[in-house]
C-alpha positions in Angstrom: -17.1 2.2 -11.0 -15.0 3.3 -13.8 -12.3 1.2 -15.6 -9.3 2.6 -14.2 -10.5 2.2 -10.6 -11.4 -1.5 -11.0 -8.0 -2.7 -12.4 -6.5 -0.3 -10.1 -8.4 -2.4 -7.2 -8.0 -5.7 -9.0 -4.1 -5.1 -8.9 -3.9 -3.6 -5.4 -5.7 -6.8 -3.8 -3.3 -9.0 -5.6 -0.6 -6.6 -3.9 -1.8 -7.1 -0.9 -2.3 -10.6 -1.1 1.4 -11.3 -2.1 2.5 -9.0 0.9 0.7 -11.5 3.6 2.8 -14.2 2.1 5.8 -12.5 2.3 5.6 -11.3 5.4 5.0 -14.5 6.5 8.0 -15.7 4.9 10.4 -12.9 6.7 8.5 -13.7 9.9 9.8 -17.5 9.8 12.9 -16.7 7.9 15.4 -17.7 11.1 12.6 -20.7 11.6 14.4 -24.4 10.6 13.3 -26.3 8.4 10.7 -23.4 7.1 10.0 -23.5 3.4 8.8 -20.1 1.7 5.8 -20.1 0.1 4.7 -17.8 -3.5 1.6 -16.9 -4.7 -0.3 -18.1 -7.5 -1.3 -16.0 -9.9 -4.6 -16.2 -11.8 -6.8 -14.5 -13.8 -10.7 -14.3 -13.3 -13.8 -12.9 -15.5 -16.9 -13.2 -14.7 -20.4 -11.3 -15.2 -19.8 -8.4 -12.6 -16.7 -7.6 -14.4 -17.9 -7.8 -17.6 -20.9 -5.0 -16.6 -18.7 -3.0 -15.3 -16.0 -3.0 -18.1 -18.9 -1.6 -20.6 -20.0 -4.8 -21.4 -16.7 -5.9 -22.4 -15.6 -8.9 -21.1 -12.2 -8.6 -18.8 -9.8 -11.1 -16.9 -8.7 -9.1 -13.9 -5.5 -10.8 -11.8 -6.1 -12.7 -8.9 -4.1 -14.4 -6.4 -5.4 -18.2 -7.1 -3.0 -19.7 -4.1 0.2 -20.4 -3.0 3.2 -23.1 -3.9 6.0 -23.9 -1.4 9.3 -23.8 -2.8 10.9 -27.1 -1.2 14.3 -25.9 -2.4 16.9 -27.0 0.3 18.0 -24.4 3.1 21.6 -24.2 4.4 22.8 -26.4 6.6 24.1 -25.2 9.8 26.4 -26.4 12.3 25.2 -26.8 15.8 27.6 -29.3 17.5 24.2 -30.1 19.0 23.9 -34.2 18.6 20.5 -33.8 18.8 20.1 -32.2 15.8 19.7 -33.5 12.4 19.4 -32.3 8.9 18.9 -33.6 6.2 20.6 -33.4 2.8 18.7 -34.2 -0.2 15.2 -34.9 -0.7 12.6 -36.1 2.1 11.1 -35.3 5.3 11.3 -36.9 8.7 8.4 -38.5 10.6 6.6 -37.4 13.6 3.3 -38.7 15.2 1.1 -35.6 16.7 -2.5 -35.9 17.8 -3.8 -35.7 14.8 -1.4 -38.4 12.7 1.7 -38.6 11.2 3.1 -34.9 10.1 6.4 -34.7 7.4 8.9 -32.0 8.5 12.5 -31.1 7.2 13.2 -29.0 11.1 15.8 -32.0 13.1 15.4 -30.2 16.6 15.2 -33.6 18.9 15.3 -33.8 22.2 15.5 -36.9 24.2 11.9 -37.0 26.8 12.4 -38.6 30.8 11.0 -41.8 29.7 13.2 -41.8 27.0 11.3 -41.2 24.0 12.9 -39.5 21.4 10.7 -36.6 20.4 11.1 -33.5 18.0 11.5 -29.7 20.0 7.3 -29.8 20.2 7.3 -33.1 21.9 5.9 -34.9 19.0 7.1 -38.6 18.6 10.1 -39.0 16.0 9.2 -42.5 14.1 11.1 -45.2 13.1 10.7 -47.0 9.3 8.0 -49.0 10.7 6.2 -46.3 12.4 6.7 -47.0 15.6 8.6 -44.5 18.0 12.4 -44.6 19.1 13.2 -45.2 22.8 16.7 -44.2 24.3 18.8 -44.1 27.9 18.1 -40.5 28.9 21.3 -40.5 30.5 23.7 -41.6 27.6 24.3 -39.9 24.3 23.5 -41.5 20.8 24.3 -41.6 17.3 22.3 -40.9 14.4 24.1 -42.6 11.2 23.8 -41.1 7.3 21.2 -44.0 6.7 19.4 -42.6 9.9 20.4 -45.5 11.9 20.3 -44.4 15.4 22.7 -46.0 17.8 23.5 -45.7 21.4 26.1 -47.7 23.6 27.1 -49.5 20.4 23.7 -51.2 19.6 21.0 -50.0 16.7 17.5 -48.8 19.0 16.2 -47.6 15.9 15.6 -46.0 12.2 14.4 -42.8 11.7 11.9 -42.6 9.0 13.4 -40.2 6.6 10.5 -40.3 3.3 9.6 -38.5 0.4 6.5 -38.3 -2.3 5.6 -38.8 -5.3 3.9 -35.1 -5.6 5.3 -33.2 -2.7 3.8 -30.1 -4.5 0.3 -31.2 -3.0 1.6 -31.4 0.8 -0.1 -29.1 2.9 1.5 -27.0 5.0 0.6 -26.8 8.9 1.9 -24.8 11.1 5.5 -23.6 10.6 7.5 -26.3 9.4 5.0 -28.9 9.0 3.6 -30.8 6.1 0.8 -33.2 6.1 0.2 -35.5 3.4 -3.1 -36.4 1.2 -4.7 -38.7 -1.0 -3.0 -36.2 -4.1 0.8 -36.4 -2.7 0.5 -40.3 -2.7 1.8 -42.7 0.0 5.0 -41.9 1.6 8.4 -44.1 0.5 11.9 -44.4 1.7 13.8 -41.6 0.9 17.0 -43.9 0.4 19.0 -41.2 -1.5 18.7 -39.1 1.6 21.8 -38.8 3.9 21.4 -37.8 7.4 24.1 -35.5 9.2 24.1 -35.0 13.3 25.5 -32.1 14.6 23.6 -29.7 12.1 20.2 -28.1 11.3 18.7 -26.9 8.0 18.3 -23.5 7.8 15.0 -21.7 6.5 15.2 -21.6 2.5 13.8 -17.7 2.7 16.5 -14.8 1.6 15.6 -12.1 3.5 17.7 -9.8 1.5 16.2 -10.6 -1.9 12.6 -10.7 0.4 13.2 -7.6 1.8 13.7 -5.8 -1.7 10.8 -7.6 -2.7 8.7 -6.1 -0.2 9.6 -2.6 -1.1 8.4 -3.2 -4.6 5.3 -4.2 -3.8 4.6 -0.9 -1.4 5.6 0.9 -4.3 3.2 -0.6 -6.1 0.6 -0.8 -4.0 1.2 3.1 -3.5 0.9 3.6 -7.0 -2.3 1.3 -7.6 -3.8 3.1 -4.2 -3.2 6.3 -6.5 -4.8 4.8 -9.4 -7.9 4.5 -7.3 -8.3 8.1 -6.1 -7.2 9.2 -9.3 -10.5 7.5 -10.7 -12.6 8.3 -8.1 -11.5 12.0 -8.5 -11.9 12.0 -12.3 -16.2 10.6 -11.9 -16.5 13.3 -9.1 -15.6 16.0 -11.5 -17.3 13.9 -14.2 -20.7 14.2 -12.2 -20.1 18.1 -10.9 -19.6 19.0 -15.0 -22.4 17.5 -15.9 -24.7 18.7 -13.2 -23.4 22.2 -14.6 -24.6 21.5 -17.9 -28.0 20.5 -17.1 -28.4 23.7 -15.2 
C-alpha cells in the first residue's frame, strides 16, 4: 500500500471513530443528566507501519479513547416535585443490581410501597446508604442540603457525593457512572445544593454538534478521496510498468 493511501485510511478511521461518539452525543442530547463524551486522540507506530512507510518509521493518529466532559447542563424547570437537580459538583446515589451507580439525572418517582426510586426503579440512597421510604399518598420536600421531608418530619438524606478523580468514572448506560478503585471512595459533596422542581439538562450543544458533524463528513469525503486517489495512482503505476517490460 502506498503512503498516501495509509494516512489517508489512518485519518478516515479516526473520522469515523469521532462520528460514533458524536452521534452518540446528538442521540442523548434531550437525555437528563447526559454528559457528552470526546475522543482521545493518539498517535501509534509500530513495525507494520514502519514496512510500509519505506522503512521509515511513522506515527499514524488514532483514536486512543474517550473523556466525558462533566461540565454542568442547564437547569430546567419542571414544577415536577419529584425532580431534582443538582447545582454544582456531585452525583446522586442509586442502588441497582449490580451496586451503587452515581448519576446527575433527578427523575424520582415515589414506588406503592413507598420507596423512593429514580425513573428506572433503582433505589435513591440516603448518606448512609440505605434507601428512603415515603407515604405514597402525601407529597414531600427535598431541602438544598438534600434533606427530604414530608408532613413536617426529616425521613431521609439523599446522598448527593463527589470524587477525587471523577475523570476515571465509567460511564454505563446513558446517564450513569460507576465508580473504581482509580476515582477513589465517594465523599459528601457538601458544596452541592439541591433544587426541587427542576432537572439538569444534557450538557451536549446540538447546534455546535451538528456543525461538528458536517466537518467530519467533509472530511471523511476528502480522506475517502485520498484513498481512491492512491489506489488509482499504483493501478496505473502497475499498467506503465507492465508496458515497459513488453
Amino acid at each position: 500500500m502506498d503512503k498516501l493511501s495509509i494516512l489517508a485510511a489512518s485519518g478516515l478511521r479516526g473520522r469515523l471513530e469521532a462520528l460514533d461518539v458524536l452521534a452518540n452525543n446528538l442521540a442523548n442530547s434531550a437525555t437528563s443528566g447526559f454528559k457528552a463524551d470526546n475522543e482521545l486522540y493518539s498517535t501509534y507506530a509500530g513495525e507494520a507501519s514502519e514496512s510500509m512507510m519505506g522503512g521509515v518509521m511513522s506515527a499514524l493518529p488514532d483514536v486512543k479513547g474517550r473523556w466525558t466532559n462533566f461540565q454542568q447542563g442547564t437547569l430546567e424547570l419542571t414544577g415536577n416535585p419529584q425532580d431534582v437537580a443538582i447545582a454544582g459538583q456531585g452525583f446522586f446515589t442509586v442502588k441497582s443490581p449490580t451496586g451503587p451507580l452515581y448519576s446527575r439525572d433527578g427523575h424520582m418517582k415515589v414506588a406503592k410501597d413507598g420507596s423512593l426510586t429514580n425513573a428506572d426503579g433503582y433505589p435513591m440512597l440516603d448518606s448512609s446508604g440505605k434507601g428512603i421510604t415515603l407515604v405514597a399518598s402525601q407529597a414531600f420536600e427535598v431541602a438544598t442540603n438534600g434533606q427530604v421531608r414530608q408532613g413536617g418530619q426529616a425521613v431521609g438524606q439523599l446522598a448527593v457525593v463527589k470524587f477525587d478523580k471523577p475523570d476515571a468514572l465509567e460511564k454505563t448506560g446513558y446517564s450513569y457512572f460507576k465508580a473504581n478503585e482509580t476515582t477513589g471512595k465517594p465523599v459528601p459533596a457538601t458544596d452541592a445544593d439541591i433544587h426541587q422542581g427542576k432537572i439538569e439538562a444534557s450538557n451536549v450543544a446540538p447546534a455546535e454538534s451538528a456543525v461538528r458533524l458536517v466537518s467530519l463528513m467533509r472530511q471523511a469525503e476528502f480522506l475517502q478521496r485520498a484513498i481512491t486517489m492512491g489506489a488509482d495512482m499504483s493501478k496505473r503505476a502497475i499498467e506503465d510498468v507492465g508496458r515497459v517490460g513488453s
